[in-house]
PDB file of N, CA, C, O and CB in Angstrom:
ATOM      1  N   UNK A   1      43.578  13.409  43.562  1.00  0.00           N
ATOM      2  CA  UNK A   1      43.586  13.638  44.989  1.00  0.00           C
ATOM      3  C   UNK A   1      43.980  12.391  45.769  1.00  0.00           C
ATOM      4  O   UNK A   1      44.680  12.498  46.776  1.00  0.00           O
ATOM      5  CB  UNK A   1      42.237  14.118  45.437  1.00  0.00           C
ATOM      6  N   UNK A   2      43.689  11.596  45.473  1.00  0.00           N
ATOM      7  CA  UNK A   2      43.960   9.768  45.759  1.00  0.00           C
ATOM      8  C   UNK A   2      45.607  10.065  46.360  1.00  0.00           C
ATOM      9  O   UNK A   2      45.891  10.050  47.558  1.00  0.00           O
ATOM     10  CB  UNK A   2      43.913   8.388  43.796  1.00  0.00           C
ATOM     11  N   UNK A   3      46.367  10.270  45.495  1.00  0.00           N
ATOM     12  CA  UNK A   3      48.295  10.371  46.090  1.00  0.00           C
ATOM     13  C   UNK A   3      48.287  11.664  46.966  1.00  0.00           C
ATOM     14  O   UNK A   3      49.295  11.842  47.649  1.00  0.00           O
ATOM     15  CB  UNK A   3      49.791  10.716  44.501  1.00  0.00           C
ATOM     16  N   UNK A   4      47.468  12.421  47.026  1.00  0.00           N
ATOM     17  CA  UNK A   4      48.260  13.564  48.335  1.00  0.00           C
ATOM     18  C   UNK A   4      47.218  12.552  49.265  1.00  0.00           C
ATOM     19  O   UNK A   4      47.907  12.569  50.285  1.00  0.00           O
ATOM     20  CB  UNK A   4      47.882  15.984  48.349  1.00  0.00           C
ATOM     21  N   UNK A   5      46.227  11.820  49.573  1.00  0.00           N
ATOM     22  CA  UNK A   5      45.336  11.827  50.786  1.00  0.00           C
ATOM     23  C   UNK A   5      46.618  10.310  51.143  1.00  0.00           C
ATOM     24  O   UNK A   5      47.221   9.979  52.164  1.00  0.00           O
ATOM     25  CB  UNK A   5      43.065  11.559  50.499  1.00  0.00           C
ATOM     26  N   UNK A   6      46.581   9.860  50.032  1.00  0.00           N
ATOM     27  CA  UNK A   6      47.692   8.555  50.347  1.00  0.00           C
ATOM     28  C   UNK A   6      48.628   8.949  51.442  1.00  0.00           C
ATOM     29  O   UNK A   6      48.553   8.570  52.611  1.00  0.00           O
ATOM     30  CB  UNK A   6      48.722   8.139  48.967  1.00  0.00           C
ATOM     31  N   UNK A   7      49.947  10.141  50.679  1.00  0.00           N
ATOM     32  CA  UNK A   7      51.154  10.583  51.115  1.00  0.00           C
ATOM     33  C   UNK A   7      50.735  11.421  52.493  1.00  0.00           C
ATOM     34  O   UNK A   7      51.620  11.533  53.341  1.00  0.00           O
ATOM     35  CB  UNK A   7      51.924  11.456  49.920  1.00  0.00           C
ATOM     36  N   UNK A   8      49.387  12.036  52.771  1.00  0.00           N
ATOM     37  CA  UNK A   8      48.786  12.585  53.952  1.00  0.00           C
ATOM     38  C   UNK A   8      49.055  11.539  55.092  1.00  0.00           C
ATOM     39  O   UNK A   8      49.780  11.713  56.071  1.00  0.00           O
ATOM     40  CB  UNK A   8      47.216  12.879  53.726  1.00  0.00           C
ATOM     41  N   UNK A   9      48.474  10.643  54.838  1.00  0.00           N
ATOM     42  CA  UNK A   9      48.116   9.644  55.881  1.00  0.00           C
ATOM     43  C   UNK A   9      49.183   8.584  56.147  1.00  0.00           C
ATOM     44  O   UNK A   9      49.210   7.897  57.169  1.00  0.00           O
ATOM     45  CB  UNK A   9      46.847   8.947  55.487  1.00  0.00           C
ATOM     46  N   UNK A  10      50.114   8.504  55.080  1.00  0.00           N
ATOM     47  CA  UNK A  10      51.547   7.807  55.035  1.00  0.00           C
ATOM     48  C   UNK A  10      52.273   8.527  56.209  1.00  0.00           C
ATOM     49  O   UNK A  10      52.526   8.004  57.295  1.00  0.00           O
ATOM     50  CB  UNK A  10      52.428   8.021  53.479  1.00  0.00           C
ATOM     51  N   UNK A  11      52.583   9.853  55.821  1.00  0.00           N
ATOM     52  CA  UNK A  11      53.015  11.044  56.873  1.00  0.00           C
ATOM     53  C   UNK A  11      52.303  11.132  58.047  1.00  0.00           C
ATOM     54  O   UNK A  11      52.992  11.768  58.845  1.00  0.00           O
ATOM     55  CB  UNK A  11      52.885  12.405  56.319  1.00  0.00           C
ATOM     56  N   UNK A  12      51.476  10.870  58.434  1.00  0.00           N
ATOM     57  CA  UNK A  12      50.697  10.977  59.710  1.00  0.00           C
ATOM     58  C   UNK A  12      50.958   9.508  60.691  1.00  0.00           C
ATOM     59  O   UNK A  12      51.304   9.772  61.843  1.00  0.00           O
ATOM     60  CB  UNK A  12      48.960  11.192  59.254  1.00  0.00           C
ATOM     61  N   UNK A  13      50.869   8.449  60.461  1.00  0.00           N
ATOM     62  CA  UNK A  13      50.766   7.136  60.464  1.00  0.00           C
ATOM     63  C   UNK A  13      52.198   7.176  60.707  1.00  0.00           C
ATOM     64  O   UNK A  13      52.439   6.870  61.875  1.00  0.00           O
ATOM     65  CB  UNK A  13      50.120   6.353  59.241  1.00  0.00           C
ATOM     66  N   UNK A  14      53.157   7.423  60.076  1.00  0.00           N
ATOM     67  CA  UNK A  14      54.676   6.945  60.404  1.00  0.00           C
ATOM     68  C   UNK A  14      55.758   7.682  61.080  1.00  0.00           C
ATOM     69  O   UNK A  14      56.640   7.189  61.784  1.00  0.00           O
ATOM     70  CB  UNK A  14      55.283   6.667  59.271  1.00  0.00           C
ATOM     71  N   UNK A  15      55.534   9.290  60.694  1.00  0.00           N
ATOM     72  CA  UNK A  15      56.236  10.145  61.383  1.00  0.00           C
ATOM     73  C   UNK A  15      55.825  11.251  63.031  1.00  0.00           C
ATOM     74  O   UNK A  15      55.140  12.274  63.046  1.00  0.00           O
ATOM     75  CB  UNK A  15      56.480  10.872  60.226  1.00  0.00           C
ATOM     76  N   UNK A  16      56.125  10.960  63.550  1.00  0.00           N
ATOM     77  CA  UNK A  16      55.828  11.771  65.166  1.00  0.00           C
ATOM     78  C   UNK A  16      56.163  13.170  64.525  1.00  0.00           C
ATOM     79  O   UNK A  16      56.891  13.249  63.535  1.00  0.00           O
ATOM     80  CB  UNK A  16      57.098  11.270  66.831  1.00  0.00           C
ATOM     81  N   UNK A  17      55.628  14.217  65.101  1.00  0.00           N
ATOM     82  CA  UNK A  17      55.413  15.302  65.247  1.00  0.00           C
ATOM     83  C   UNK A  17      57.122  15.785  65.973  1.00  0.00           C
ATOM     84  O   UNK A  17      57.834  16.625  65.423  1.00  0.00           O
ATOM     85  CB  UNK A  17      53.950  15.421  66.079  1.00  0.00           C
ATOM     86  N   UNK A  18      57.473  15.135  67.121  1.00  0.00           N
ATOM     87  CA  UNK A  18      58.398  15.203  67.623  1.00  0.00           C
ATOM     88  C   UNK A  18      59.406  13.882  68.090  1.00  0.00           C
ATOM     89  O   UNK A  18      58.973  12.828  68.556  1.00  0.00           O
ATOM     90  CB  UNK A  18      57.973  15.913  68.407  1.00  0.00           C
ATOM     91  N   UNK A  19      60.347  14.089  67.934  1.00  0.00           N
ATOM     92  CA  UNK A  19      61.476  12.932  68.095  1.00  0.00           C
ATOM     93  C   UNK A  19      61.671  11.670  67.181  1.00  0.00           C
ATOM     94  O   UNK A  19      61.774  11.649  65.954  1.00  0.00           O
ATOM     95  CB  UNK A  19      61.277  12.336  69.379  1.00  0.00           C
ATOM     96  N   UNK A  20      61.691  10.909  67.828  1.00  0.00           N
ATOM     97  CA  UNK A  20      62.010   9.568  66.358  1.00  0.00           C
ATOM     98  C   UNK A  20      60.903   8.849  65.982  1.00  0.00           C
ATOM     99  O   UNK A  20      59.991   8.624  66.778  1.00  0.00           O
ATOM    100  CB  UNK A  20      63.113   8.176  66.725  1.00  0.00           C
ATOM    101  N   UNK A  21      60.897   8.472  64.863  1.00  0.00           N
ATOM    102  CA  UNK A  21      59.905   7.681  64.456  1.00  0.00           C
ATOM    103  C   UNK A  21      60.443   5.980  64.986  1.00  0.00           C
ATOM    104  O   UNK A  21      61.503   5.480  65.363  1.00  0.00           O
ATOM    105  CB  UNK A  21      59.699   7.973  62.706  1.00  0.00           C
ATOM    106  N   UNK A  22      59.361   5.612  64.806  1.00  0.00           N
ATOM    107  CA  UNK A  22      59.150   3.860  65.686  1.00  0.00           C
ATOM    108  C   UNK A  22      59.658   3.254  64.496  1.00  0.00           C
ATOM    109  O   UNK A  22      60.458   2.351  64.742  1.00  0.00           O
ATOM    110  CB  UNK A  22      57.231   3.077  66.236  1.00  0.00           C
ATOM    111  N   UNK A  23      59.405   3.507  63.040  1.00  0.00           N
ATOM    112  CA  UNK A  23      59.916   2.287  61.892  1.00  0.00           C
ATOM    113  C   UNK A  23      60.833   3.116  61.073  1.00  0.00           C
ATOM    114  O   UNK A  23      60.940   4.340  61.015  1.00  0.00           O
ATOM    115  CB  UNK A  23      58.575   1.515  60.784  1.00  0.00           C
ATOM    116  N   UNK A  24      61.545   2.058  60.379  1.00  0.00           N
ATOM    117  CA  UNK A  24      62.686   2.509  59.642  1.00  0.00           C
ATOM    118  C   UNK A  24      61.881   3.556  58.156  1.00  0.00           C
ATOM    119  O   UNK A  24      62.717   4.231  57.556  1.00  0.00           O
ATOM    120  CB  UNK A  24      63.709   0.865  59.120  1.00  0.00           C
ATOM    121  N   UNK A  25      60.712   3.649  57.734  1.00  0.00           N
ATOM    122  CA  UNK A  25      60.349   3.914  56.779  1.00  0.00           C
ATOM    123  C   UNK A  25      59.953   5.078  57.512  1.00  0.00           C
ATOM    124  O   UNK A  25      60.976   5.707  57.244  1.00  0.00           O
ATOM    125  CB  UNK A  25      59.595   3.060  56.026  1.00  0.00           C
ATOM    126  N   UNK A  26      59.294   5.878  58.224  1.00  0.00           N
ATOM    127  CA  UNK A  26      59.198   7.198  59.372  1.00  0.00           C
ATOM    128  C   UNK A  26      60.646   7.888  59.341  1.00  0.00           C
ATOM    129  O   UNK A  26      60.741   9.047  58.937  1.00  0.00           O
ATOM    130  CB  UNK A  26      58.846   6.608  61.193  1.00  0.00           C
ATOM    131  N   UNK A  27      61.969   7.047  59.843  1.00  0.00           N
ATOM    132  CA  UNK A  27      62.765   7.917  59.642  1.00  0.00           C
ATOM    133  C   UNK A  27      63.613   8.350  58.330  1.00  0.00           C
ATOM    134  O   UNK A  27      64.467   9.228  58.208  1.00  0.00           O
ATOM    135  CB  UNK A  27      63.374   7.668  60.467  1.00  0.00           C
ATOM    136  N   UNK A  28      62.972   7.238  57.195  1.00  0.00           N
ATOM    137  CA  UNK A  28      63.542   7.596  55.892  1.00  0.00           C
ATOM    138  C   UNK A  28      63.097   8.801  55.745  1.00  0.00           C
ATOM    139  O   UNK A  28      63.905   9.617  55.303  1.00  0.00           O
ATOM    140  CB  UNK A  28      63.222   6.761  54.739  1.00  0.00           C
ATOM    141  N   UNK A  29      61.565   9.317  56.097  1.00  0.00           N
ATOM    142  CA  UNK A  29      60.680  10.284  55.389  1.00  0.00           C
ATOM    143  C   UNK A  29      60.941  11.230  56.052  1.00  0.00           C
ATOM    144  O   UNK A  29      60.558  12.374  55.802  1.00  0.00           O
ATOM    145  CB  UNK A  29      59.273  10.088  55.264  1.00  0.00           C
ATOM    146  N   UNK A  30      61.629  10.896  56.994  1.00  0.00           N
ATOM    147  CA  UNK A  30      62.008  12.168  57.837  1.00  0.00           C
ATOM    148  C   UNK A  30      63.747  12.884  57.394  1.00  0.00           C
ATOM    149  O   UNK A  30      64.302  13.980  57.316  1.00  0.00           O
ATOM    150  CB  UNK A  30      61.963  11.549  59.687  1.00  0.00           C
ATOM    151  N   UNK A  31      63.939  11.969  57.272  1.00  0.00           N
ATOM    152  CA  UNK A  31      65.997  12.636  56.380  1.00  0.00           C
ATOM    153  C   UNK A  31      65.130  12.926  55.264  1.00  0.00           C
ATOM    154  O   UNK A  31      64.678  14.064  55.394  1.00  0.00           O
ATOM    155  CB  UNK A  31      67.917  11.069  55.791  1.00  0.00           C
ATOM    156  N   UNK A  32      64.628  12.232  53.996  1.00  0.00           N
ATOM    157  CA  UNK A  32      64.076  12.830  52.622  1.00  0.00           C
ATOM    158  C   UNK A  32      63.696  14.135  52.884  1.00  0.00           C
ATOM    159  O   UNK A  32      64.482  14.982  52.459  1.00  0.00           O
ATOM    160  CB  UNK A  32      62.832  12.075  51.986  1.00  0.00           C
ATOM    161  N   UNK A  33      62.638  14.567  53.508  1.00  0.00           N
ATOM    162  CA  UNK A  33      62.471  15.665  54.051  1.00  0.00           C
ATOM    163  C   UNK A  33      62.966  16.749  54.232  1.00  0.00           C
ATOM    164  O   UNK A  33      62.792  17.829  53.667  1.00  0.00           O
ATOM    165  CB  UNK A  33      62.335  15.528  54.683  1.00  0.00           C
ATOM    166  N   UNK A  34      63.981  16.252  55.540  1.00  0.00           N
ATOM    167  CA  UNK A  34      65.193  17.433  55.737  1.00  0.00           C
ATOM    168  C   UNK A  34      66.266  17.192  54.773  1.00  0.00           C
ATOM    169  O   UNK A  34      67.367  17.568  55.176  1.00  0.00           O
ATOM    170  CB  UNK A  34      65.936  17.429  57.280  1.00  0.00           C
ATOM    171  N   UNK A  35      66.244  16.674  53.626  1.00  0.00           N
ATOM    172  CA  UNK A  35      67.350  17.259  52.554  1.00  0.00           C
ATOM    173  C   UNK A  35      66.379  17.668  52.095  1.00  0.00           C
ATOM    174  O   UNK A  35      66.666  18.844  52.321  1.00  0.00           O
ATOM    175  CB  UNK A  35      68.405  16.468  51.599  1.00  0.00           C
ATOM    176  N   UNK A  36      65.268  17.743  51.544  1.00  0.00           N
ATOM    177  CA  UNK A  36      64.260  18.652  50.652  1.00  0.00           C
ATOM    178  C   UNK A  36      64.589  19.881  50.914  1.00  0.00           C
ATOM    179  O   UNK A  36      64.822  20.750  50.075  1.00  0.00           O
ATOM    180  CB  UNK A  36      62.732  18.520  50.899  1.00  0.00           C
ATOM    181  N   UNK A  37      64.628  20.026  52.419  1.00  0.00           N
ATOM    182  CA  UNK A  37      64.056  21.743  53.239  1.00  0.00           C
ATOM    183  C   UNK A  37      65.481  21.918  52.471  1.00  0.00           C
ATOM    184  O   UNK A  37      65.505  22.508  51.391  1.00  0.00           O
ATOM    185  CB  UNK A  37      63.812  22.198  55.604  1.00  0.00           C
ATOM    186  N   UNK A  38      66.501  21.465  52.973  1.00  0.00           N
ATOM    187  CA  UNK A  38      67.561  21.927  52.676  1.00  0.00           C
ATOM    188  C   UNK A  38      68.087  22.783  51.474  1.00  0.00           C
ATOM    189  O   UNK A  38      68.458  23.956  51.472  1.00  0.00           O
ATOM    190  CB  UNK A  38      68.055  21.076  52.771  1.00  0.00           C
ATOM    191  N   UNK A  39      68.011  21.813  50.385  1.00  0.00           N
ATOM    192  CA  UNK A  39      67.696  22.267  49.124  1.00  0.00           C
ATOM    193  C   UNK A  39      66.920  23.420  48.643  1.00  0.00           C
ATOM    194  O   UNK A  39      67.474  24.294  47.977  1.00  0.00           O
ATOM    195  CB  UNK A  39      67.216  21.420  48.675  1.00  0.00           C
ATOM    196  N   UNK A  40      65.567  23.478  48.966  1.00  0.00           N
ATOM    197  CA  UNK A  40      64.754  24.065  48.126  1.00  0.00           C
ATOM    198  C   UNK A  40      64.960  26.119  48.809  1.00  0.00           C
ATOM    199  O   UNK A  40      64.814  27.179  48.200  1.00  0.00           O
ATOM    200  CB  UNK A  40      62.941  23.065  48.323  1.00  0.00           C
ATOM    201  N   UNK A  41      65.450  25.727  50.701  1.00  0.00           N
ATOM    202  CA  UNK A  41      64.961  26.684  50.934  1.00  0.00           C
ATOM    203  C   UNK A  41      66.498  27.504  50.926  1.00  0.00           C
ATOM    204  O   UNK A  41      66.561  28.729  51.021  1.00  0.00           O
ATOM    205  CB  UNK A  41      63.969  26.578  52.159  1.00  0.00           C
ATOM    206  N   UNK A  42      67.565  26.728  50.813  1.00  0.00           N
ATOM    207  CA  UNK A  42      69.046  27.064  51.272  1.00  0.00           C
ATOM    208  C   UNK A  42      69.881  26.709  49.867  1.00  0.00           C
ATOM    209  O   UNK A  42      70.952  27.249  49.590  1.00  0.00           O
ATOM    210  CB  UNK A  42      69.616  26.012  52.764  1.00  0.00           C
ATOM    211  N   UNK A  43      69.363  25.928  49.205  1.00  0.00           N
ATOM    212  CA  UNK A  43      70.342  25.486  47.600  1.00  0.00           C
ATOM    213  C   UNK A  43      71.598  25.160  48.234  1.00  0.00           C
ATOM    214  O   UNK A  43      72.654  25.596  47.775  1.00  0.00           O
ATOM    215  CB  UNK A  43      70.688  26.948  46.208  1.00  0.00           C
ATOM    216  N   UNK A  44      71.540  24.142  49.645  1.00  0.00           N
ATOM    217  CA  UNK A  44      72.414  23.465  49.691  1.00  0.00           C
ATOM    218  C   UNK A  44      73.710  24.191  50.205  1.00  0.00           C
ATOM    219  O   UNK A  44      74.861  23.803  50.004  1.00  0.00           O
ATOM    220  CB  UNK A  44      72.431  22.914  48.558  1.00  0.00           C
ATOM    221  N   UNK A  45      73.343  25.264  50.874  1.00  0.00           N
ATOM    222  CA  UNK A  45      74.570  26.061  50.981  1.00  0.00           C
ATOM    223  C   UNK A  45      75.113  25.653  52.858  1.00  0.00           C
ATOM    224  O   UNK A  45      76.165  25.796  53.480  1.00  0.00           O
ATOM    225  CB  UNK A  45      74.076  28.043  50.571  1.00  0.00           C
ATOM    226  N   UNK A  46      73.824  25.142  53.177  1.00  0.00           N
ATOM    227  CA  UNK A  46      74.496  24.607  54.811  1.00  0.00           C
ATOM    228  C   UNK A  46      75.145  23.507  54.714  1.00  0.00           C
ATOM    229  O   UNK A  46      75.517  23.096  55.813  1.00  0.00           O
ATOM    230  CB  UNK A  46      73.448  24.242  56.020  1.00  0.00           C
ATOM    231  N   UNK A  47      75.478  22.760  53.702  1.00  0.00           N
ATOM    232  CA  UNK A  47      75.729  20.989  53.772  1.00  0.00           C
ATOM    233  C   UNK A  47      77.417  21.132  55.093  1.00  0.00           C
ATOM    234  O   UNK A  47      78.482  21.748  55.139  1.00  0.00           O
ATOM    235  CB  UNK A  47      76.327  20.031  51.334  1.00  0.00           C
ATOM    236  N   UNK A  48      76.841  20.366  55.715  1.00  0.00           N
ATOM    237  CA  UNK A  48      78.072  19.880  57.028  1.00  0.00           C
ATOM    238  C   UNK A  48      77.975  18.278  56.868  1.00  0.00           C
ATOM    239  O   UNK A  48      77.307  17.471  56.222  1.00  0.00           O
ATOM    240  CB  UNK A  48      77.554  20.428  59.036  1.00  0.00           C
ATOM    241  N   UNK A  49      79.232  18.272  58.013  1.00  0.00           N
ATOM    242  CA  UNK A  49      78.965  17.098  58.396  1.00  0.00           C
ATOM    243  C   UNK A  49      77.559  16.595  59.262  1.00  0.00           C
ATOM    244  O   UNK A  49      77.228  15.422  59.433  1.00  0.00           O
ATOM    245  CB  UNK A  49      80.054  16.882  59.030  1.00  0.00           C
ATOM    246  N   UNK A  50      76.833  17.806  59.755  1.00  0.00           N
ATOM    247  CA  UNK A  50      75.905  17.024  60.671  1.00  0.00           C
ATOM    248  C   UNK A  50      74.557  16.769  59.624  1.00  0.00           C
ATOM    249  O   UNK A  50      73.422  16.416  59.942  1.00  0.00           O
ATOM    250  CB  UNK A  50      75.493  18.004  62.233  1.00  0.00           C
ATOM    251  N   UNK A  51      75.013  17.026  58.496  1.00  0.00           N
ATOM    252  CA  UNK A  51      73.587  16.549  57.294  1.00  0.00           C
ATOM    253  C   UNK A  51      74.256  14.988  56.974  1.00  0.00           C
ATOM    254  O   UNK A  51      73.776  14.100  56.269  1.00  0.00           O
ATOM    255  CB  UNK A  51      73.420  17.858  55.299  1.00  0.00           C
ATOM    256  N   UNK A  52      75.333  14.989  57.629  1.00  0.00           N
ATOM    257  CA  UNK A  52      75.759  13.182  57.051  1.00  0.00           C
ATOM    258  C   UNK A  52      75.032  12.500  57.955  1.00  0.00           C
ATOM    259  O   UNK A  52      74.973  11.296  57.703  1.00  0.00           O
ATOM    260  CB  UNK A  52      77.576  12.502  57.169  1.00  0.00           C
ATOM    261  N   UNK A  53      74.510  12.817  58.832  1.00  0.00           N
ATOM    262  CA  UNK A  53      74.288  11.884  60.420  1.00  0.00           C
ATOM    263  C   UNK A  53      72.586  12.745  60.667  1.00  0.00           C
ATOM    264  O   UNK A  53      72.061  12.667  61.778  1.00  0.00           O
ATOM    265  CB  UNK A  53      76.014  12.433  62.226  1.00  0.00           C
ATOM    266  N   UNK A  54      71.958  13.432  59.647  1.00  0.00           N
ATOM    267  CA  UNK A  54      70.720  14.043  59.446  1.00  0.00           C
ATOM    268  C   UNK A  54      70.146  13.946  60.542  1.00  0.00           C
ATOM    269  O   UNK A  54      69.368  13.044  60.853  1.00  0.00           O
ATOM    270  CB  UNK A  54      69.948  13.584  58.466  1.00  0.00           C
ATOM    271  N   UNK A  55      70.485  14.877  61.228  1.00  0.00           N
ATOM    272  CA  UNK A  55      69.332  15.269  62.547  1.00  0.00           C
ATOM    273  C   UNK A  55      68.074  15.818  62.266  1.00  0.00           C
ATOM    274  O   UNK A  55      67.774  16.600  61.364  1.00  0.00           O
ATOM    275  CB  UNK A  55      69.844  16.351  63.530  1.00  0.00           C
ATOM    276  N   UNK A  56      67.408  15.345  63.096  1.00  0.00           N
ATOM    277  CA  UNK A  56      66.309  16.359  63.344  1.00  0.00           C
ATOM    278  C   UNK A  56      65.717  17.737  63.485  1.00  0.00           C
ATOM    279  O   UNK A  56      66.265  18.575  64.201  1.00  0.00           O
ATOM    280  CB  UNK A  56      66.121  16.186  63.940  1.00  0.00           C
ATOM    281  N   UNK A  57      64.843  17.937  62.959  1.00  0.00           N
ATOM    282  CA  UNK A  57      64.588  19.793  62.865  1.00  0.00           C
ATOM    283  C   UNK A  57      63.658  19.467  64.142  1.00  0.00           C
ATOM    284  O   UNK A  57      63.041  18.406  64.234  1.00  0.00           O
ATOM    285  CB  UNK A  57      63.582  20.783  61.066  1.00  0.00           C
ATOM    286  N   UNK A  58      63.617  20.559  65.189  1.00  0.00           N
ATOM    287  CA  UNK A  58      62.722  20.759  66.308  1.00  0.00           C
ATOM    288  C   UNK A  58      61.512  20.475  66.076  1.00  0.00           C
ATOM    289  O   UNK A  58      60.751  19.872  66.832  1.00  0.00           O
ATOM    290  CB  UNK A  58      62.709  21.935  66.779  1.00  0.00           C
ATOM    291  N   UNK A  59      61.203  21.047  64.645  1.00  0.00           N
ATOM    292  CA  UNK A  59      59.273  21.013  64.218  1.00  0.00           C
ATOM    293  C   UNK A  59      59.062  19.681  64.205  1.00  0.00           C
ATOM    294  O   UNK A  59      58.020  19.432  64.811  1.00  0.00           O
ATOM    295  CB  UNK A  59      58.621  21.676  62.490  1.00  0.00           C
ATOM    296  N   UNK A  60      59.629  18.640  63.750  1.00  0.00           N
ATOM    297  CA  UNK A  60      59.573  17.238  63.318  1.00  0.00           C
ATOM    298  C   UNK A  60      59.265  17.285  61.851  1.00  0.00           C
ATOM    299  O   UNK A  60      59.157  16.241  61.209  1.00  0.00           O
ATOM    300  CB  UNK A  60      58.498  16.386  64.119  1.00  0.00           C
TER     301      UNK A  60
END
């Protein structure tokens, strides 16, 4: 339980709910992320150019 309460509070602490994160390690976790969703829920079938320049999903 130790690594999800870790990765909990890593995620809480660095990433905003909405808009940009304040440190460069917030917005890594935030592109990692949205290529995850991407992947797991789409198998990659949206890839554009605007996944080169990884925007933001509304939810954060």
């Amino acid at each position: 339980m130790k690594y999800f309460e870790e990765t909990g509070h890593i995620w809480r602490t660095l990433v905003p709910k909405f808009g940009q994160a304040s440190t460069v390690q917030g917005e890594l976790l935030c592109a990692d992320e949205k290529l995850r969703d991407e992947t797991t829920r789409n198998g990659n079938i949206n890839w554009d150019g605007g996944h080169e320049r990884l925007p933001r999903m509304s939810g954060g």
